[in-house]
ROTOR-127629 format. One record per residue (C-alpha): y, z, x. Coordinates in Angstrom, 1 decimal, always signed. Example, Ala and Ser with C-alpha at 12.3 -4.5 7.8 and 13.67 -1.06 7.14 Angstrom:
# residues 2
+--------+--------+--------+
|  north |     up |   east |
+--------+--------+--------+
|   -4.5 |   +7.8 |  +12.3 |
|   -1.1 |   +7.1 |  +13.7 |
+--------+--------+--------+
//
This chain:
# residues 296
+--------+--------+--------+
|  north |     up |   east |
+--------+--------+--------+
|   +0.0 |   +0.0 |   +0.0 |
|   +2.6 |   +1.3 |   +3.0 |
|   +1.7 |   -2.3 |   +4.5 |
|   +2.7 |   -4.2 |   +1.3 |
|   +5.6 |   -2.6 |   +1.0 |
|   +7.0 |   -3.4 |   +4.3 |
|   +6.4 |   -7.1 |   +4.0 |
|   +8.3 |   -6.5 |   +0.9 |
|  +11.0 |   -4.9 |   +2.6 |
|  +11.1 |   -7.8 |   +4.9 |
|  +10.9 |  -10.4 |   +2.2 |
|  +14.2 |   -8.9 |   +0.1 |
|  +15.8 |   -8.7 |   +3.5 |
|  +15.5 |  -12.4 |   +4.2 |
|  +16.1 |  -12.9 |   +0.3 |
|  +19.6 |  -11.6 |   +0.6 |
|  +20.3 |  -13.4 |   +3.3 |
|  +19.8 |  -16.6 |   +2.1 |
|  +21.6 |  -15.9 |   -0.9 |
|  +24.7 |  -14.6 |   +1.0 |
|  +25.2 |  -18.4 |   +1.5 |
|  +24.9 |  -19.5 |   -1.8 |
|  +27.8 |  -17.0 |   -2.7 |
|  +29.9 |  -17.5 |   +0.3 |
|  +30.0 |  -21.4 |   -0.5 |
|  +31.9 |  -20.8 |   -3.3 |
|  +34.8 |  -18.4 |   -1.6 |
|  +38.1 |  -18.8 |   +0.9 |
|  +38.8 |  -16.4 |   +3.8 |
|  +42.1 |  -14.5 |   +2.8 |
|  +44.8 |  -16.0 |   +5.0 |
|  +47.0 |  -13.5 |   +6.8 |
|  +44.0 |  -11.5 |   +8.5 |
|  +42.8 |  -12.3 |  +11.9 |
|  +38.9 |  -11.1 |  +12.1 |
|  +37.2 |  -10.6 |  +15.5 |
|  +33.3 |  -10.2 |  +15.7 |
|  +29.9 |   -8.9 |  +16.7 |
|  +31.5 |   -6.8 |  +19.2 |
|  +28.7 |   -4.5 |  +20.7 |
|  +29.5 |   -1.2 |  +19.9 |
|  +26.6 |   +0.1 |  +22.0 |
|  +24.9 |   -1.1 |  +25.3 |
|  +21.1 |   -1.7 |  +24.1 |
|  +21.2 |   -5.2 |  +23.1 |
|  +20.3 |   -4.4 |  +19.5 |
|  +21.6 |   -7.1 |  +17.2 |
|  +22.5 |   -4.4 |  +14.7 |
|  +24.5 |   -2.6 |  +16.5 |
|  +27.3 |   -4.8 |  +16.0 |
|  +30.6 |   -4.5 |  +14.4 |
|  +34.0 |   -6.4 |  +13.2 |
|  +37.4 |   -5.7 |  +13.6 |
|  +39.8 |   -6.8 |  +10.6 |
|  +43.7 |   -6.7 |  +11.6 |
|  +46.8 |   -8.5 |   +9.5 |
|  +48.3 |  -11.0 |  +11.4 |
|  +51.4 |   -9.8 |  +12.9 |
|  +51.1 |   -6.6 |  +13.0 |
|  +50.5 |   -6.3 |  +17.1 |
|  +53.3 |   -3.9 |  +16.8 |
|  +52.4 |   -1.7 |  +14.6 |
|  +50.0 |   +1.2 |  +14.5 |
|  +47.8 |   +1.0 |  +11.3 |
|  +45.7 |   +3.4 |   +9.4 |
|  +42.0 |   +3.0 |   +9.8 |
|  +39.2 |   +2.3 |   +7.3 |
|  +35.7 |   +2.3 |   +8.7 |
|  +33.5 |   +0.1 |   +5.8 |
|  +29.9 |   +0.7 |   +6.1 |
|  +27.7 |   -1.9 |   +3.9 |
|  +25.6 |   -1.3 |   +1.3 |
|  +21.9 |   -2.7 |   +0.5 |
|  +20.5 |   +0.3 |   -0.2 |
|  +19.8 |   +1.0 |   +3.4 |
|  +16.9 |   -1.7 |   +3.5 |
|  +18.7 |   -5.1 |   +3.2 |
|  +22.5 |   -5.8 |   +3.7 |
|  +24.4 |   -6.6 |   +6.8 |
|  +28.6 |   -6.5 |   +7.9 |
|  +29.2 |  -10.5 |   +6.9 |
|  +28.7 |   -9.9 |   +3.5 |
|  +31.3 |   -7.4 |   +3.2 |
|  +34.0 |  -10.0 |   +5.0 |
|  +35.7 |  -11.1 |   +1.9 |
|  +35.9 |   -7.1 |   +1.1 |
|  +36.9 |   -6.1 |   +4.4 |
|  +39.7 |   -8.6 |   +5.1 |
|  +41.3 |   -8.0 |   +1.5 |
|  +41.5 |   -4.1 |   +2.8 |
|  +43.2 |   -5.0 |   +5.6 |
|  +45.7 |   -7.0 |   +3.7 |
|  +46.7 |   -3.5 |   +2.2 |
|  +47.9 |   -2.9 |   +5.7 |
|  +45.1 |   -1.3 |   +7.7 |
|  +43.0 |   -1.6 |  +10.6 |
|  +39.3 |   -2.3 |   +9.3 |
|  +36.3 |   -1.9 |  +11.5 |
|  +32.7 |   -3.1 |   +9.5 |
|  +30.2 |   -1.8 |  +11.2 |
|  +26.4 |   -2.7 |  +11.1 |
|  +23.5 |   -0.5 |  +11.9 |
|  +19.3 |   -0.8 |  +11.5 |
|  +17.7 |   -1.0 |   +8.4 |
|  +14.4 |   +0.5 |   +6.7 |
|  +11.6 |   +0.1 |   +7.3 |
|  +13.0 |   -0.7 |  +11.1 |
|  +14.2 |   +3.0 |  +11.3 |
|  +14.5 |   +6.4 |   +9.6 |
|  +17.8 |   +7.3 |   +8.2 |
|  +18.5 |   +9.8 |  +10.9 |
|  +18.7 |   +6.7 |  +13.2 |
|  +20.8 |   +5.1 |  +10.7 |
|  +23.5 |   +7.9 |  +11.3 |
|  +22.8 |   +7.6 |  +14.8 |
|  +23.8 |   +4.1 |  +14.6 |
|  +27.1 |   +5.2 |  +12.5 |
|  +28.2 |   +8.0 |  +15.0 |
|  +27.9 |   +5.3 |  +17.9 |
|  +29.7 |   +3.4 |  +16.2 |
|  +32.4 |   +5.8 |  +15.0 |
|  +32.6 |   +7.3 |  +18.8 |
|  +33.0 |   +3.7 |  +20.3 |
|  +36.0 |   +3.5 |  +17.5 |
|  +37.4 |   +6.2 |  +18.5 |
|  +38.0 |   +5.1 |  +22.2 |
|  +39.3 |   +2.0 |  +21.6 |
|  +41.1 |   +3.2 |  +18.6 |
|  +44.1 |   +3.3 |  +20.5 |
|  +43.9 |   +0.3 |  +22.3 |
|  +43.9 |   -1.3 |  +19.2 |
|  +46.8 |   -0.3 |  +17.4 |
|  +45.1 |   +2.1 |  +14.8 |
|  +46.0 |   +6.0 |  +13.7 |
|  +43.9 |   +8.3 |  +15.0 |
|  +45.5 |  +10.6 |  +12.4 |
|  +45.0 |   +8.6 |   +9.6 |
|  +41.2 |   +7.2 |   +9.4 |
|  +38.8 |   +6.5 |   +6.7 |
|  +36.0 |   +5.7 |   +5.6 |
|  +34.4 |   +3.0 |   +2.8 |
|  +30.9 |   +2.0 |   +1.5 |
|  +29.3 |   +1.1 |   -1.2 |
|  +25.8 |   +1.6 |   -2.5 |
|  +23.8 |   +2.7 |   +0.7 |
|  +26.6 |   +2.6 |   +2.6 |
|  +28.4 |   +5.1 |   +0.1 |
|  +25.0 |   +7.6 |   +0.9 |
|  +25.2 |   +6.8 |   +4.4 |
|  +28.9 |   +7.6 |   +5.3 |
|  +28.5 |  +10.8 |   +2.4 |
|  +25.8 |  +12.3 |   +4.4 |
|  +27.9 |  +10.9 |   +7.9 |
|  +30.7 |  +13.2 |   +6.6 |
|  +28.9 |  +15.9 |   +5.4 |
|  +27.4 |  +16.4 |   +9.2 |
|  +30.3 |  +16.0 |  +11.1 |
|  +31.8 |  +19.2 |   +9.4 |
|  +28.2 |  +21.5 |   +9.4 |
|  +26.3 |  +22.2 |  +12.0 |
|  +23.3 |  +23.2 |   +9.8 |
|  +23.0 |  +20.0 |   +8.2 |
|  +23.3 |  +17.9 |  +12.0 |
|  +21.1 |  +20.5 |  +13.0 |
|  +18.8 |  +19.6 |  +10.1 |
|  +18.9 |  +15.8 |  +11.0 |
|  +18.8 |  +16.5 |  +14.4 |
|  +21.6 |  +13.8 |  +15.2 |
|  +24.9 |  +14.2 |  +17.4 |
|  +28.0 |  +13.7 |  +15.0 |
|  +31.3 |  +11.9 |  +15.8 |
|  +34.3 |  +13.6 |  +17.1 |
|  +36.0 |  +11.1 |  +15.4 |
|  +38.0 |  +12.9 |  +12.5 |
|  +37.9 |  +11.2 |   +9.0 |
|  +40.3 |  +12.6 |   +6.7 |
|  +39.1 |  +11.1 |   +2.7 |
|  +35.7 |   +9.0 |   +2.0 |
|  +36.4 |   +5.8 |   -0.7 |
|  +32.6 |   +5.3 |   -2.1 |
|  +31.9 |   +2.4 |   -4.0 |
|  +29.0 |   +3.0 |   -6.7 |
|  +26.7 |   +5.1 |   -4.4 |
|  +22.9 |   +5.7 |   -4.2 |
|  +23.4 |   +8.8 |   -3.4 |
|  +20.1 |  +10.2 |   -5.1 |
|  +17.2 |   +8.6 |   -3.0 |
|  +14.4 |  +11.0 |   -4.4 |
|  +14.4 |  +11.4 |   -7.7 |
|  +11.8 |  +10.5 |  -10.2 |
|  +12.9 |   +6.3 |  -10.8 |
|  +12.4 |   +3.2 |   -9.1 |
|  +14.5 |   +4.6 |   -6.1 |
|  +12.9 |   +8.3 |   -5.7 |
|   +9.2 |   +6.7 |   -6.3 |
|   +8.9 |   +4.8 |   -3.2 |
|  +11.6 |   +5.6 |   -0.8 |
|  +11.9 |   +8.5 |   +0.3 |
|   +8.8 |   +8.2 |   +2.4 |
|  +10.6 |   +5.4 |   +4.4 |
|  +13.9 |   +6.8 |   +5.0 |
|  +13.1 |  +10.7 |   +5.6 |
|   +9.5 |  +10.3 |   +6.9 |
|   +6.2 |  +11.1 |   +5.4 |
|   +6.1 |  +14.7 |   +5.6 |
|  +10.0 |  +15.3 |   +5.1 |
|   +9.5 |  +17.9 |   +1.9 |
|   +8.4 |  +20.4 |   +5.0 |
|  +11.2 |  +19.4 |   +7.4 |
|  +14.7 |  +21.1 |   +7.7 |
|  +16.8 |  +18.3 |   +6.3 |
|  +14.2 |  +18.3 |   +2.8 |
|  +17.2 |  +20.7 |   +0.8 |
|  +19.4 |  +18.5 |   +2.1 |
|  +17.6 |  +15.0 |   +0.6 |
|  +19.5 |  +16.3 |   -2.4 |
|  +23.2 |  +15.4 |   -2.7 |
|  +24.2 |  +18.1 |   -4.5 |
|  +23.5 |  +21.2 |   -2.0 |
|  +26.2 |  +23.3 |   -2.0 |
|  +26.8 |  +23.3 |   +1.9 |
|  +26.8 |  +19.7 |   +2.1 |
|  +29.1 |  +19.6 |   -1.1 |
|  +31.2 |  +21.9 |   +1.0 |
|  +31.3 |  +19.7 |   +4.5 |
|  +32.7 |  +16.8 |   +2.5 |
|  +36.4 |  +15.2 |   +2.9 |
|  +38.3 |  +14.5 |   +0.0 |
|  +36.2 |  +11.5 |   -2.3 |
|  +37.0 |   +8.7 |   -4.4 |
|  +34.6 |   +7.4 |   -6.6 |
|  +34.0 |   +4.4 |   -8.3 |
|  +31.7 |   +3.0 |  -10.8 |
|  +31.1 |   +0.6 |  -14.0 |
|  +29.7 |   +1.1 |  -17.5 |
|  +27.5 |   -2.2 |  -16.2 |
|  +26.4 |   -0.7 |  -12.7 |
|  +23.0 |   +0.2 |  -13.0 |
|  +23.4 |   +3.3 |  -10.5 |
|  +26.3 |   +4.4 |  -12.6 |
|  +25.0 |   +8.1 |  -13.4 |
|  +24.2 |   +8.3 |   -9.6 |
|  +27.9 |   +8.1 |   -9.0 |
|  +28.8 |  +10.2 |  -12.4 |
|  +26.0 |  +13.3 |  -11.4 |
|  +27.7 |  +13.4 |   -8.5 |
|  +31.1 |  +13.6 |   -9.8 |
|  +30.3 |  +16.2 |  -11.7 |
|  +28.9 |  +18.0 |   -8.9 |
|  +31.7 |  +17.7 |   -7.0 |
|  +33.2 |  +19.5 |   -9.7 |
|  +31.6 |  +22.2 |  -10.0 |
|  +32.1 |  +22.8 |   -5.9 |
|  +35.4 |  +22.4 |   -6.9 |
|  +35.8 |  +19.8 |   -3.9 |
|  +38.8 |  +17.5 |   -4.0 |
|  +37.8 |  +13.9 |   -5.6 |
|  +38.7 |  +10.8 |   -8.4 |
|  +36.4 |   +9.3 |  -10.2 |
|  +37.1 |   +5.9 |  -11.8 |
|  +34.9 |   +4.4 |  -14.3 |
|  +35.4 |   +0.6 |  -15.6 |
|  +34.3 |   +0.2 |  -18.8 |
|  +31.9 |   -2.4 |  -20.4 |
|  +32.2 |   -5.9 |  -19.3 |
|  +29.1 |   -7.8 |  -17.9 |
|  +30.7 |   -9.3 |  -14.8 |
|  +31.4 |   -5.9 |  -13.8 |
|  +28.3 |   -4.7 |  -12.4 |
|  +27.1 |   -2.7 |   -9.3 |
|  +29.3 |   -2.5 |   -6.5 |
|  +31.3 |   -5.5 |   -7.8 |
|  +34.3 |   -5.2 |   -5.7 |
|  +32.5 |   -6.1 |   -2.7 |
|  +29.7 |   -8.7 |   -4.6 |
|  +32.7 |  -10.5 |   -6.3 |
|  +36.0 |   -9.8 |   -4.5 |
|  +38.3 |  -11.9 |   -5.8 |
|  +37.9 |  -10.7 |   -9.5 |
|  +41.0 |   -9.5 |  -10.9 |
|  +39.4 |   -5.5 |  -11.3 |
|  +38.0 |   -6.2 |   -7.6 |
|  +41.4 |   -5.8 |   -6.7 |
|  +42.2 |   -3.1 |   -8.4 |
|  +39.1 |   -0.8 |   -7.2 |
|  +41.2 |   -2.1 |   -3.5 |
|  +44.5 |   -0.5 |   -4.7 |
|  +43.3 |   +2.3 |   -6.3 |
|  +41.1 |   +3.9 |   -3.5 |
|  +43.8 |   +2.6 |   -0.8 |
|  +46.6 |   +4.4 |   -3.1 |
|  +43.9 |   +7.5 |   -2.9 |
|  +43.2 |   +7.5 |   +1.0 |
|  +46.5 |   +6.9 |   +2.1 |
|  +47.3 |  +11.0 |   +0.2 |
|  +45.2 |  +12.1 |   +3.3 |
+--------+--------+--------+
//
């Protein structure tokens, strides 16, 4: 069974990919963003550990606020170039955008995942300067996966129980508000996610690790270790009470957060601001969590 499910893994993987074309066919680069790419942010010669670097055109004067995009895929399929249109319509808001890629399931556990993040975020941070961004002012985006990955990202940064528990080094690179675009941020309960993945991303035995209290997004201390959150989701988006039973836990932590919900239309579906970009509400999930961050 593990065996069929890998080749399956591998088979949506190269799915996506080929329809990535298919969709980019039909869209046009916004003008007024220079994009540089697959820039190694780590010496191993993985292809994965890659990222972009989004910057508006004539801005070499000025030093930018930072957002950080991780993409989403649900942590098995996905990679940076699909999150171009995304990315480069963020920087058009005035920011310095880094998309970042990182290994994928069943390559990797998620605790190499975060590695992958923090090596990222840490090669960021050196060159931050360098490049004309605000080290006081940086973000970070994702959506679906992504939105879990950078959650959990920013949850260990500030604990040292939970980085403990996943037995990863964090970033000293400081983010000050998360933007998460209709997150999976439940990975083990008892629906098509929970039933088969958890096993892949935490490892076999994980219920008797450290991290298994964690595997749960609402744990207080991780609740706790978060930056301020916006939310986002849509009465179409399939993982919609993912994002809203978080939201409410949030609440009851009393953490700082926004939620926005869009209401019934079918083009607005999961994660649509980064599937279709140049839809009219696509732009205004960009100004409202840009309008959110930039309070932090």
């Amino acid at each position: 069974m593990g065996n069929i499910l890998t080749k399956q893994f591998y088979r949506q993987r190269k799915d996506f990919e080929d329809s990535c074309a298919g969709r980019d066919a039909g869209l046009t680069f916004p003008e007024g963003v220079r994009c540089s790419t697959d820039i190694a942010y780590a010496d191993d010669g993985i292809k994965a550990h890659l990222l972009d670097i989004y910057r508006p055109e004539d801005s070499q004067e000025k030093v930018l606020p930072v957002i950080i995009n991780v993409h989403g895929g649900g942590l098995i399929i996905g990679n940076k170039e699909f999150n171009r249109y995304f990315c480069a319509l963020l920087c058009k808001k005035g920011f310095l955008v880094y998309s970042i890629e990182y290994r994928l399931i069943p390559d990797c556990l998620i605790y190499d995942q975060l590695a992958d993040v923090f090596m990222a975020m840490d090669y960021i941070k050196e060159r931050l300067a360098a490049d004309g961004g605000d080290s006081s002012h940086v973000y970070m985006a994702g959506d679906s996966g992504g939105a879990c990955l950078i959650t959990y990202a920013n949850a260990i940064q500030n604990s040292t129980n939970i980085a403990r528990a996943a037995n990863v080094t964090p970033s000293g690179l400081r983010i000050n508000a998360l933007g998460l675009i209709s997150g999976m941020f439940y990975t083990s309960r008892f629906d098509k996610i929970g039933l088969f993945l958890p096993k892949y991303l935490y490892g076999r035995d994980y219920k008797k690790t450290p991290f298994a209290k964690y595997v749960n997004p609402e744990n207080r201390e991780l609740l706790n270790s978060l930056a301020p959150v916006w939310l986002v989701t849509s009465h179409n988006d399939f993982l919609r009470r993912y994002t809203t039973d978080f939201e409410k836990a949030l609440t009851r932590a009393e953490r700082e957060h926004e939620l926005v919900v869009f209401p019934k239309n079918k083009m607005l579906t999961h994660a649509f601001s980064v599937f279709e970009p140049f839809l009219p509400e696509s732009s205004a999930v960009i100004d409202m969590m840009v309008e959110y961050l930039r309070k932090f």
